[in-house]
N, C-alpha and C positions, 0 to 999 in steps of 0.2 A: 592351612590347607595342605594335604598331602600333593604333591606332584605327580604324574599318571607315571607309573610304570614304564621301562624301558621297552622297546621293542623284543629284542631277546627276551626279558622275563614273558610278557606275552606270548611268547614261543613258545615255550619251555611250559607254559600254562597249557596253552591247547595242545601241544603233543600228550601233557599227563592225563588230561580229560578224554585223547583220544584212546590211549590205551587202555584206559580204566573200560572206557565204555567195549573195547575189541576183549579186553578178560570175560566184562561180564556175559558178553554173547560166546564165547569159548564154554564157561560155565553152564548156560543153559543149554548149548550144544550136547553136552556129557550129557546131562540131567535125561535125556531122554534112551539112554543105552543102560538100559537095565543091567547090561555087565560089569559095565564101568566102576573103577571104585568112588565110594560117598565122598560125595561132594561138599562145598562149605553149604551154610542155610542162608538162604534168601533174605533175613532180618542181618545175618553176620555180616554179607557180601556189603551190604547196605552203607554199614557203618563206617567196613572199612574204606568206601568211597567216598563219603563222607568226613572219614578223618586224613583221607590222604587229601579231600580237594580244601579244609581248614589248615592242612599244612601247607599246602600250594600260598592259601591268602596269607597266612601269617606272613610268609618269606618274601611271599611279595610287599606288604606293609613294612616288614624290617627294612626290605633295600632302599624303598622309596623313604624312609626314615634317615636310612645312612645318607643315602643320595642328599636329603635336605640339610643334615647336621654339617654336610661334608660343605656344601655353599655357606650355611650359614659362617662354619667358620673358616671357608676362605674370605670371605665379605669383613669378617671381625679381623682377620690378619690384614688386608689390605687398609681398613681404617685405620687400623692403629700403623702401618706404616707410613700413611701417608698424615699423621696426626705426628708421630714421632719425627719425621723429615720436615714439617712446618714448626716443631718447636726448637727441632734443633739446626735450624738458620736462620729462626727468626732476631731480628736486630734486637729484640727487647730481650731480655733476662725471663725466664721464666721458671718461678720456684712454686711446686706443690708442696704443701703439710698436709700431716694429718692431726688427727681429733686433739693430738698430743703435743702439736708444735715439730714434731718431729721431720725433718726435711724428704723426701719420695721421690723427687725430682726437681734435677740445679742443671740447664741447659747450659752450650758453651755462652753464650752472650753473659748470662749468669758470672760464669767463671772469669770470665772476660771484663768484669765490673767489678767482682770483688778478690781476683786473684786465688780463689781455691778453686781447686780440682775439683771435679764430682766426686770421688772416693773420699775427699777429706771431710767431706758434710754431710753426705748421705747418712740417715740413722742419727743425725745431731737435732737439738733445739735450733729452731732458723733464730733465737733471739743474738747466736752468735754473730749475727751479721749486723747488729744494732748498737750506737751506744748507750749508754746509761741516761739518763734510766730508764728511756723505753723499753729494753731489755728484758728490767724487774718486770714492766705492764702487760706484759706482750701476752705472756701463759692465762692472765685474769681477763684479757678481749676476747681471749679463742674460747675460753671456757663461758663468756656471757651469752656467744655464739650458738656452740654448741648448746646451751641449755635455751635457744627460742629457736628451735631450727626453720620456723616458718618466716623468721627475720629475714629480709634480706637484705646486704650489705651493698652500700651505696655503688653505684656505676663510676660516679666519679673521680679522678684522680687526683692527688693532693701529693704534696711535698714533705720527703725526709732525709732524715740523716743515713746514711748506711757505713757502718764500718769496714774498708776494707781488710784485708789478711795483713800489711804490713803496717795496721793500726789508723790513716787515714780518714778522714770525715767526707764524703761524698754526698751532695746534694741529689736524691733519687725523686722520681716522680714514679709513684705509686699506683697500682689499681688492684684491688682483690676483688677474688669472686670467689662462690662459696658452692658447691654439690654435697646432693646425695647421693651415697653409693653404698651397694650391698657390705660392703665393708668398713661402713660407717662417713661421718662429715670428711671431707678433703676442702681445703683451701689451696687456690691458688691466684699467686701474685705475678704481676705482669708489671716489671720495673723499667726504666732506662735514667739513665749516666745522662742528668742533664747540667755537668760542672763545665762544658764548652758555653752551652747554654748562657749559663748566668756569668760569666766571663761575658760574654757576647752582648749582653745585657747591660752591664756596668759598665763597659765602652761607650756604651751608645748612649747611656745618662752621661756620660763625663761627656761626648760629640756633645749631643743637643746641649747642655750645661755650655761649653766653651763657645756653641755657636750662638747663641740667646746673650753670651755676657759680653764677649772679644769684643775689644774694642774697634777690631777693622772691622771694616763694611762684609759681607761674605752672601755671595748669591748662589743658590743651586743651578743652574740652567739644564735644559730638556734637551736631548738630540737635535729638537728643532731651532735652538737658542732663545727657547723665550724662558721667564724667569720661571720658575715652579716655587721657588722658597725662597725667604730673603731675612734675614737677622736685621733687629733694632739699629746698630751700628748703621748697616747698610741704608736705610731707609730712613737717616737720620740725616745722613751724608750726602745723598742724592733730594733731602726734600721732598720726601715722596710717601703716601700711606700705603699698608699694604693690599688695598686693593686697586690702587692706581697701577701699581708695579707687577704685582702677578701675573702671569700670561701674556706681558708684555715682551718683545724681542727687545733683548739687553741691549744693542746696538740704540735702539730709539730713545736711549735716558742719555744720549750724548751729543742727538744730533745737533742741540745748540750752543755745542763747545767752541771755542775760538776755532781748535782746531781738531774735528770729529777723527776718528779713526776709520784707519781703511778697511771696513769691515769683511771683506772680500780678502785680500790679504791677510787680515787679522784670523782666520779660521784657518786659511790657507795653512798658514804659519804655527798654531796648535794641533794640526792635524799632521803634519809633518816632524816639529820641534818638541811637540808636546806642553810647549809652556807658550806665553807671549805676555811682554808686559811694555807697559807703556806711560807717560805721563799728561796727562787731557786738563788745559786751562778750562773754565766753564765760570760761569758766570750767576750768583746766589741772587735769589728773591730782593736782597737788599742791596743789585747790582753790584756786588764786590766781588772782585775776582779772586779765585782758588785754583789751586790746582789738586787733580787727583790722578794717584798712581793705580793702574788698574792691571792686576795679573790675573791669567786664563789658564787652568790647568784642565787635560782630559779628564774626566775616570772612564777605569778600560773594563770592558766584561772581560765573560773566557777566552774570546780571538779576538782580544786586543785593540777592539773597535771600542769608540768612542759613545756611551751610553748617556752622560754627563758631563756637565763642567762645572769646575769650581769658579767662578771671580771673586777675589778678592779686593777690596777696596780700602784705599790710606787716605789722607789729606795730608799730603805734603807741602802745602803752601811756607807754613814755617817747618822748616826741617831742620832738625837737632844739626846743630854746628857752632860756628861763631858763637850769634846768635843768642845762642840756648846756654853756652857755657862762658860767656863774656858777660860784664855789666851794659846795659846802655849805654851809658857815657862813654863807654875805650871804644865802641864801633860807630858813634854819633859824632859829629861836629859839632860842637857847643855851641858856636854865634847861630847855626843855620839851622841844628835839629836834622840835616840829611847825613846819608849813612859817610861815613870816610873812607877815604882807598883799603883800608883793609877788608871793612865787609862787602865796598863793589868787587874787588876782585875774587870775595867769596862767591857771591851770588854770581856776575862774570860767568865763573867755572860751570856752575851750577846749568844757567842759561846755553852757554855752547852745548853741554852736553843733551841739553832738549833738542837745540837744533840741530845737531846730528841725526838724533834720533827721529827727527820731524822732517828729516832733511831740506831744509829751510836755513837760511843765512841771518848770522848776529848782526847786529850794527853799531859800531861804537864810534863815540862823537867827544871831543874835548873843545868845551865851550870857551875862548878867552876873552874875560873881560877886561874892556880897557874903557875905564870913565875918563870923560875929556877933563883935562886939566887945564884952569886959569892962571896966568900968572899972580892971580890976588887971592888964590886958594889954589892950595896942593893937595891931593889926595893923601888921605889919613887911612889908615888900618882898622879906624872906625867905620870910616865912610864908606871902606869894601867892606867889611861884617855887615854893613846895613844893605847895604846893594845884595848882598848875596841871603840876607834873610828876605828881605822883599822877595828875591827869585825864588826861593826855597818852599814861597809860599803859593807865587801866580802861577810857574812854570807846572805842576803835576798837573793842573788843573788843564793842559794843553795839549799833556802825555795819554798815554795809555795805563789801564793799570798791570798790566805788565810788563812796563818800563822802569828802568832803573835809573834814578837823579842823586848823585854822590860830590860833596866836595872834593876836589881833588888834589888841589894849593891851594894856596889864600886866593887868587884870580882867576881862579880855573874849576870850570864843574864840568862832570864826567856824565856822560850818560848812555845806557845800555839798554838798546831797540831788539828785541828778538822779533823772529816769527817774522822774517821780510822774504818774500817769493820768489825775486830775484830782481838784479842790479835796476831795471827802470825803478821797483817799485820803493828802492833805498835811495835816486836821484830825488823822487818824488818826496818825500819824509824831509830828507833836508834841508832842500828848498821851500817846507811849508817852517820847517825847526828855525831857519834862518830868519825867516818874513817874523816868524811871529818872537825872535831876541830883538830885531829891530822896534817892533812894536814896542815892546816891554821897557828899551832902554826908552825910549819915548816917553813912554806912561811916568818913569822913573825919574824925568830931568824936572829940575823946577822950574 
């Protein structure tokens, strides 16, 4: 639809139609002075008003024509400006071909991915951007293309190879689309560089791989400390299925430890330190005691706050030492089977340094045994191996299992009481330690 004429041309229109009509009353004015000289004829005058008011319309249809080509193509510069500005910032790669494979357009992100300049591939086969032998295939898809052009080529994106400039294999993620245009088929692909990607990827199978096998326990916990994830390890270790354990607050899988952590402190102290570790006796379904070593680490977002935590989880109860690298026998007593002053004073070290950390007092105790002697029997070196396996066998059964019972000399057993609250509650312990050797020598006499 043509657009109305300017105002000025309107003008410009009635002033001509005025003066035509002020000639033609001038004309007939003459016409009646028989002196006057011959005038034009009435059919002439006619015509020529007539073709001056078809040349009036034409110029007006010309302008209002220019008028519209002139929008039209500011309307066509302004797309294409603002189509040119979105393809050259956008993060993807965007390469146009034509009917021929021939490249029309390689945006910076483009160049940015495969290290050529636009000047160096312009007017090239885009197969240079491919290796082999996609390469060879590539001319035979555009041409299967071109000859079904009602075909259209899938929306969805898929994964390839792309060669960069200094010879490199890059893993690309694809999408092509295909037009018509008056100057025949164009394709165009819309790439992106996803080699972070697939790096980021194989990370995160080898995580979940090492978290699913590792042999420590390993929990996810939530801003609000309860469990969101937990590995086999872990829930192997604690006794627990995983849906007993998930959404549960990590604090509540200890509260029936000898000795629970101070949960309060415990956060305190990751929140500050960033790590917290610690060692927790606890007590297994088949009443045997363990201990487990339990570390807390944050994960941090972008400012540094605590989004997550890691615990990880050990069973230290037997810990690689003596132990692990000795035979039985050199850390055993042979007549008694209890451990000998080498491994108490392993274990000893072991136990102080829990209660440090427990802050809580050791207790150590050296039993001496003295069997009454007859003058019609002298005690024998038999007679204390037998005394002291009989003990070997009544006394744990009186202890804790967190108590340590060690030969010490041939007459003498050692033993090591952790986890005491303070001085009454170790006056306490001995005087029950003492009642019950009395007892035992008792049990023992014939």
């Amino acid at each position: 639809m043509l657009r109305p004429p300017p105002a000025a041309l309107l003008t410009a229109a009635m002033a001509s139609m005025h003066y035509l009509s002020m000639l033609s009353l001038r004309l007939e004015h003459a016409a009646v002075h028989p002196a006057a000289e011959p005038q034009l004829r009435p059919e002439t005058l006619a015509l020529i008003v007539a073709f001056v008011s078809l040349l009036v319309v034409v110029v007006l249809g010309l302008a209002s024509t220019i008028l519209r080509y002139r929008d039209l193509w500011q309307a066509v510069a302004i797309r294409d400006a603002r189509l040119a500005a979105m393809i050259n910032t956008a993060s993807h790669g965007v390469i146009t071909i034509n009917a021929q494979g021939l490249m029309q357009d390689f945006n910076p992100a483009a160049q940015q991915i495969f290290g050529y300049s636009r000047d160096e591939v312009l007017g090239r086969n885009v197969s240079m951007l491919m290796p082999s032998p996609l390469a060879e295939q590539h001319d035979a898809h555009v041409q299967k293309h071109i000859n079904q052009p009602d075909k259209p080529i899938g929306a969805h994106s898929r994964e390839v190879l792309g060669l960069r400039k200094d010879g490199r294999l890059i893993p690309i993620e694809l999408t092509i689309g295909k037009a018509q245009t008056p100057s025949g088929t164009i394709f165009v692909g819309y790439l992106q560089d996803i080699s972070e990607r697939k790096r980021t990827d194989a990370q995160l199978r080898i995580a979940a791989s090492v978290f699913q096998h590792v042999r420590e326990g390993v929990a996810i916990v939530d801003a609000n400390h309860n469990i969101s994830e937990a590995n086999p390890a872990f829930l192997r270790l604690l006794e627990q299925t995983r849906d007993s354990c998930i959404g549960k607050p990590l604090e509540a899988l200890y509260e029936d430890a000898d000795l629970p952590p101070d949960t309060g402190k415990l956060w305190k102290t990751v929140a500050t330190a960033h790590y917290w570790q610690d060692e927790i006796t606890l007590t297994r379904r088949d009443s045997s005691a363990w201990v487990l070593r339990l570390s807390i680490s944050p994960v941090l977002n972008e400012l540094q706050r605590p989004h997550h935590f890691i615990a990880v989880a050990s069973d230290v109860t037997e810990r690689p030492g003596l132990e692990a690298q000795l035979p039985h026998d050199a850390l055993h007593d042979a007549a008694t089977g209890l451990p000998n002053p080498q491994l108490f004073m392993a274990r000893l070290g072991s136990q102080l340094q829990h209660s440090q950390r427990k802050s809580t007092f050791l207790g150590v105790a050296i039993v001496q045994l003295s069997p009454q002697a007859s003058p019609a029997t002298q005690p024998t070196a038999a007679n204390h191996d037998a005394a002291m396996a009989w003990l070997a066998q009544w006394l744990p059964q009186q202890l804790r299992s967190t108590d340590t019972l060690a030969r010490w000399q041939d007459h003498q057993l050692a033993l090591a009481l952790p986890g005491i609250q303070d001085p009454a509650a170790w006056l306490h312990m001995t005087q029950r330690l003492a009642q019950t050797l009395v007892e035992a020598q008792q049990l023992c006499q014939p």
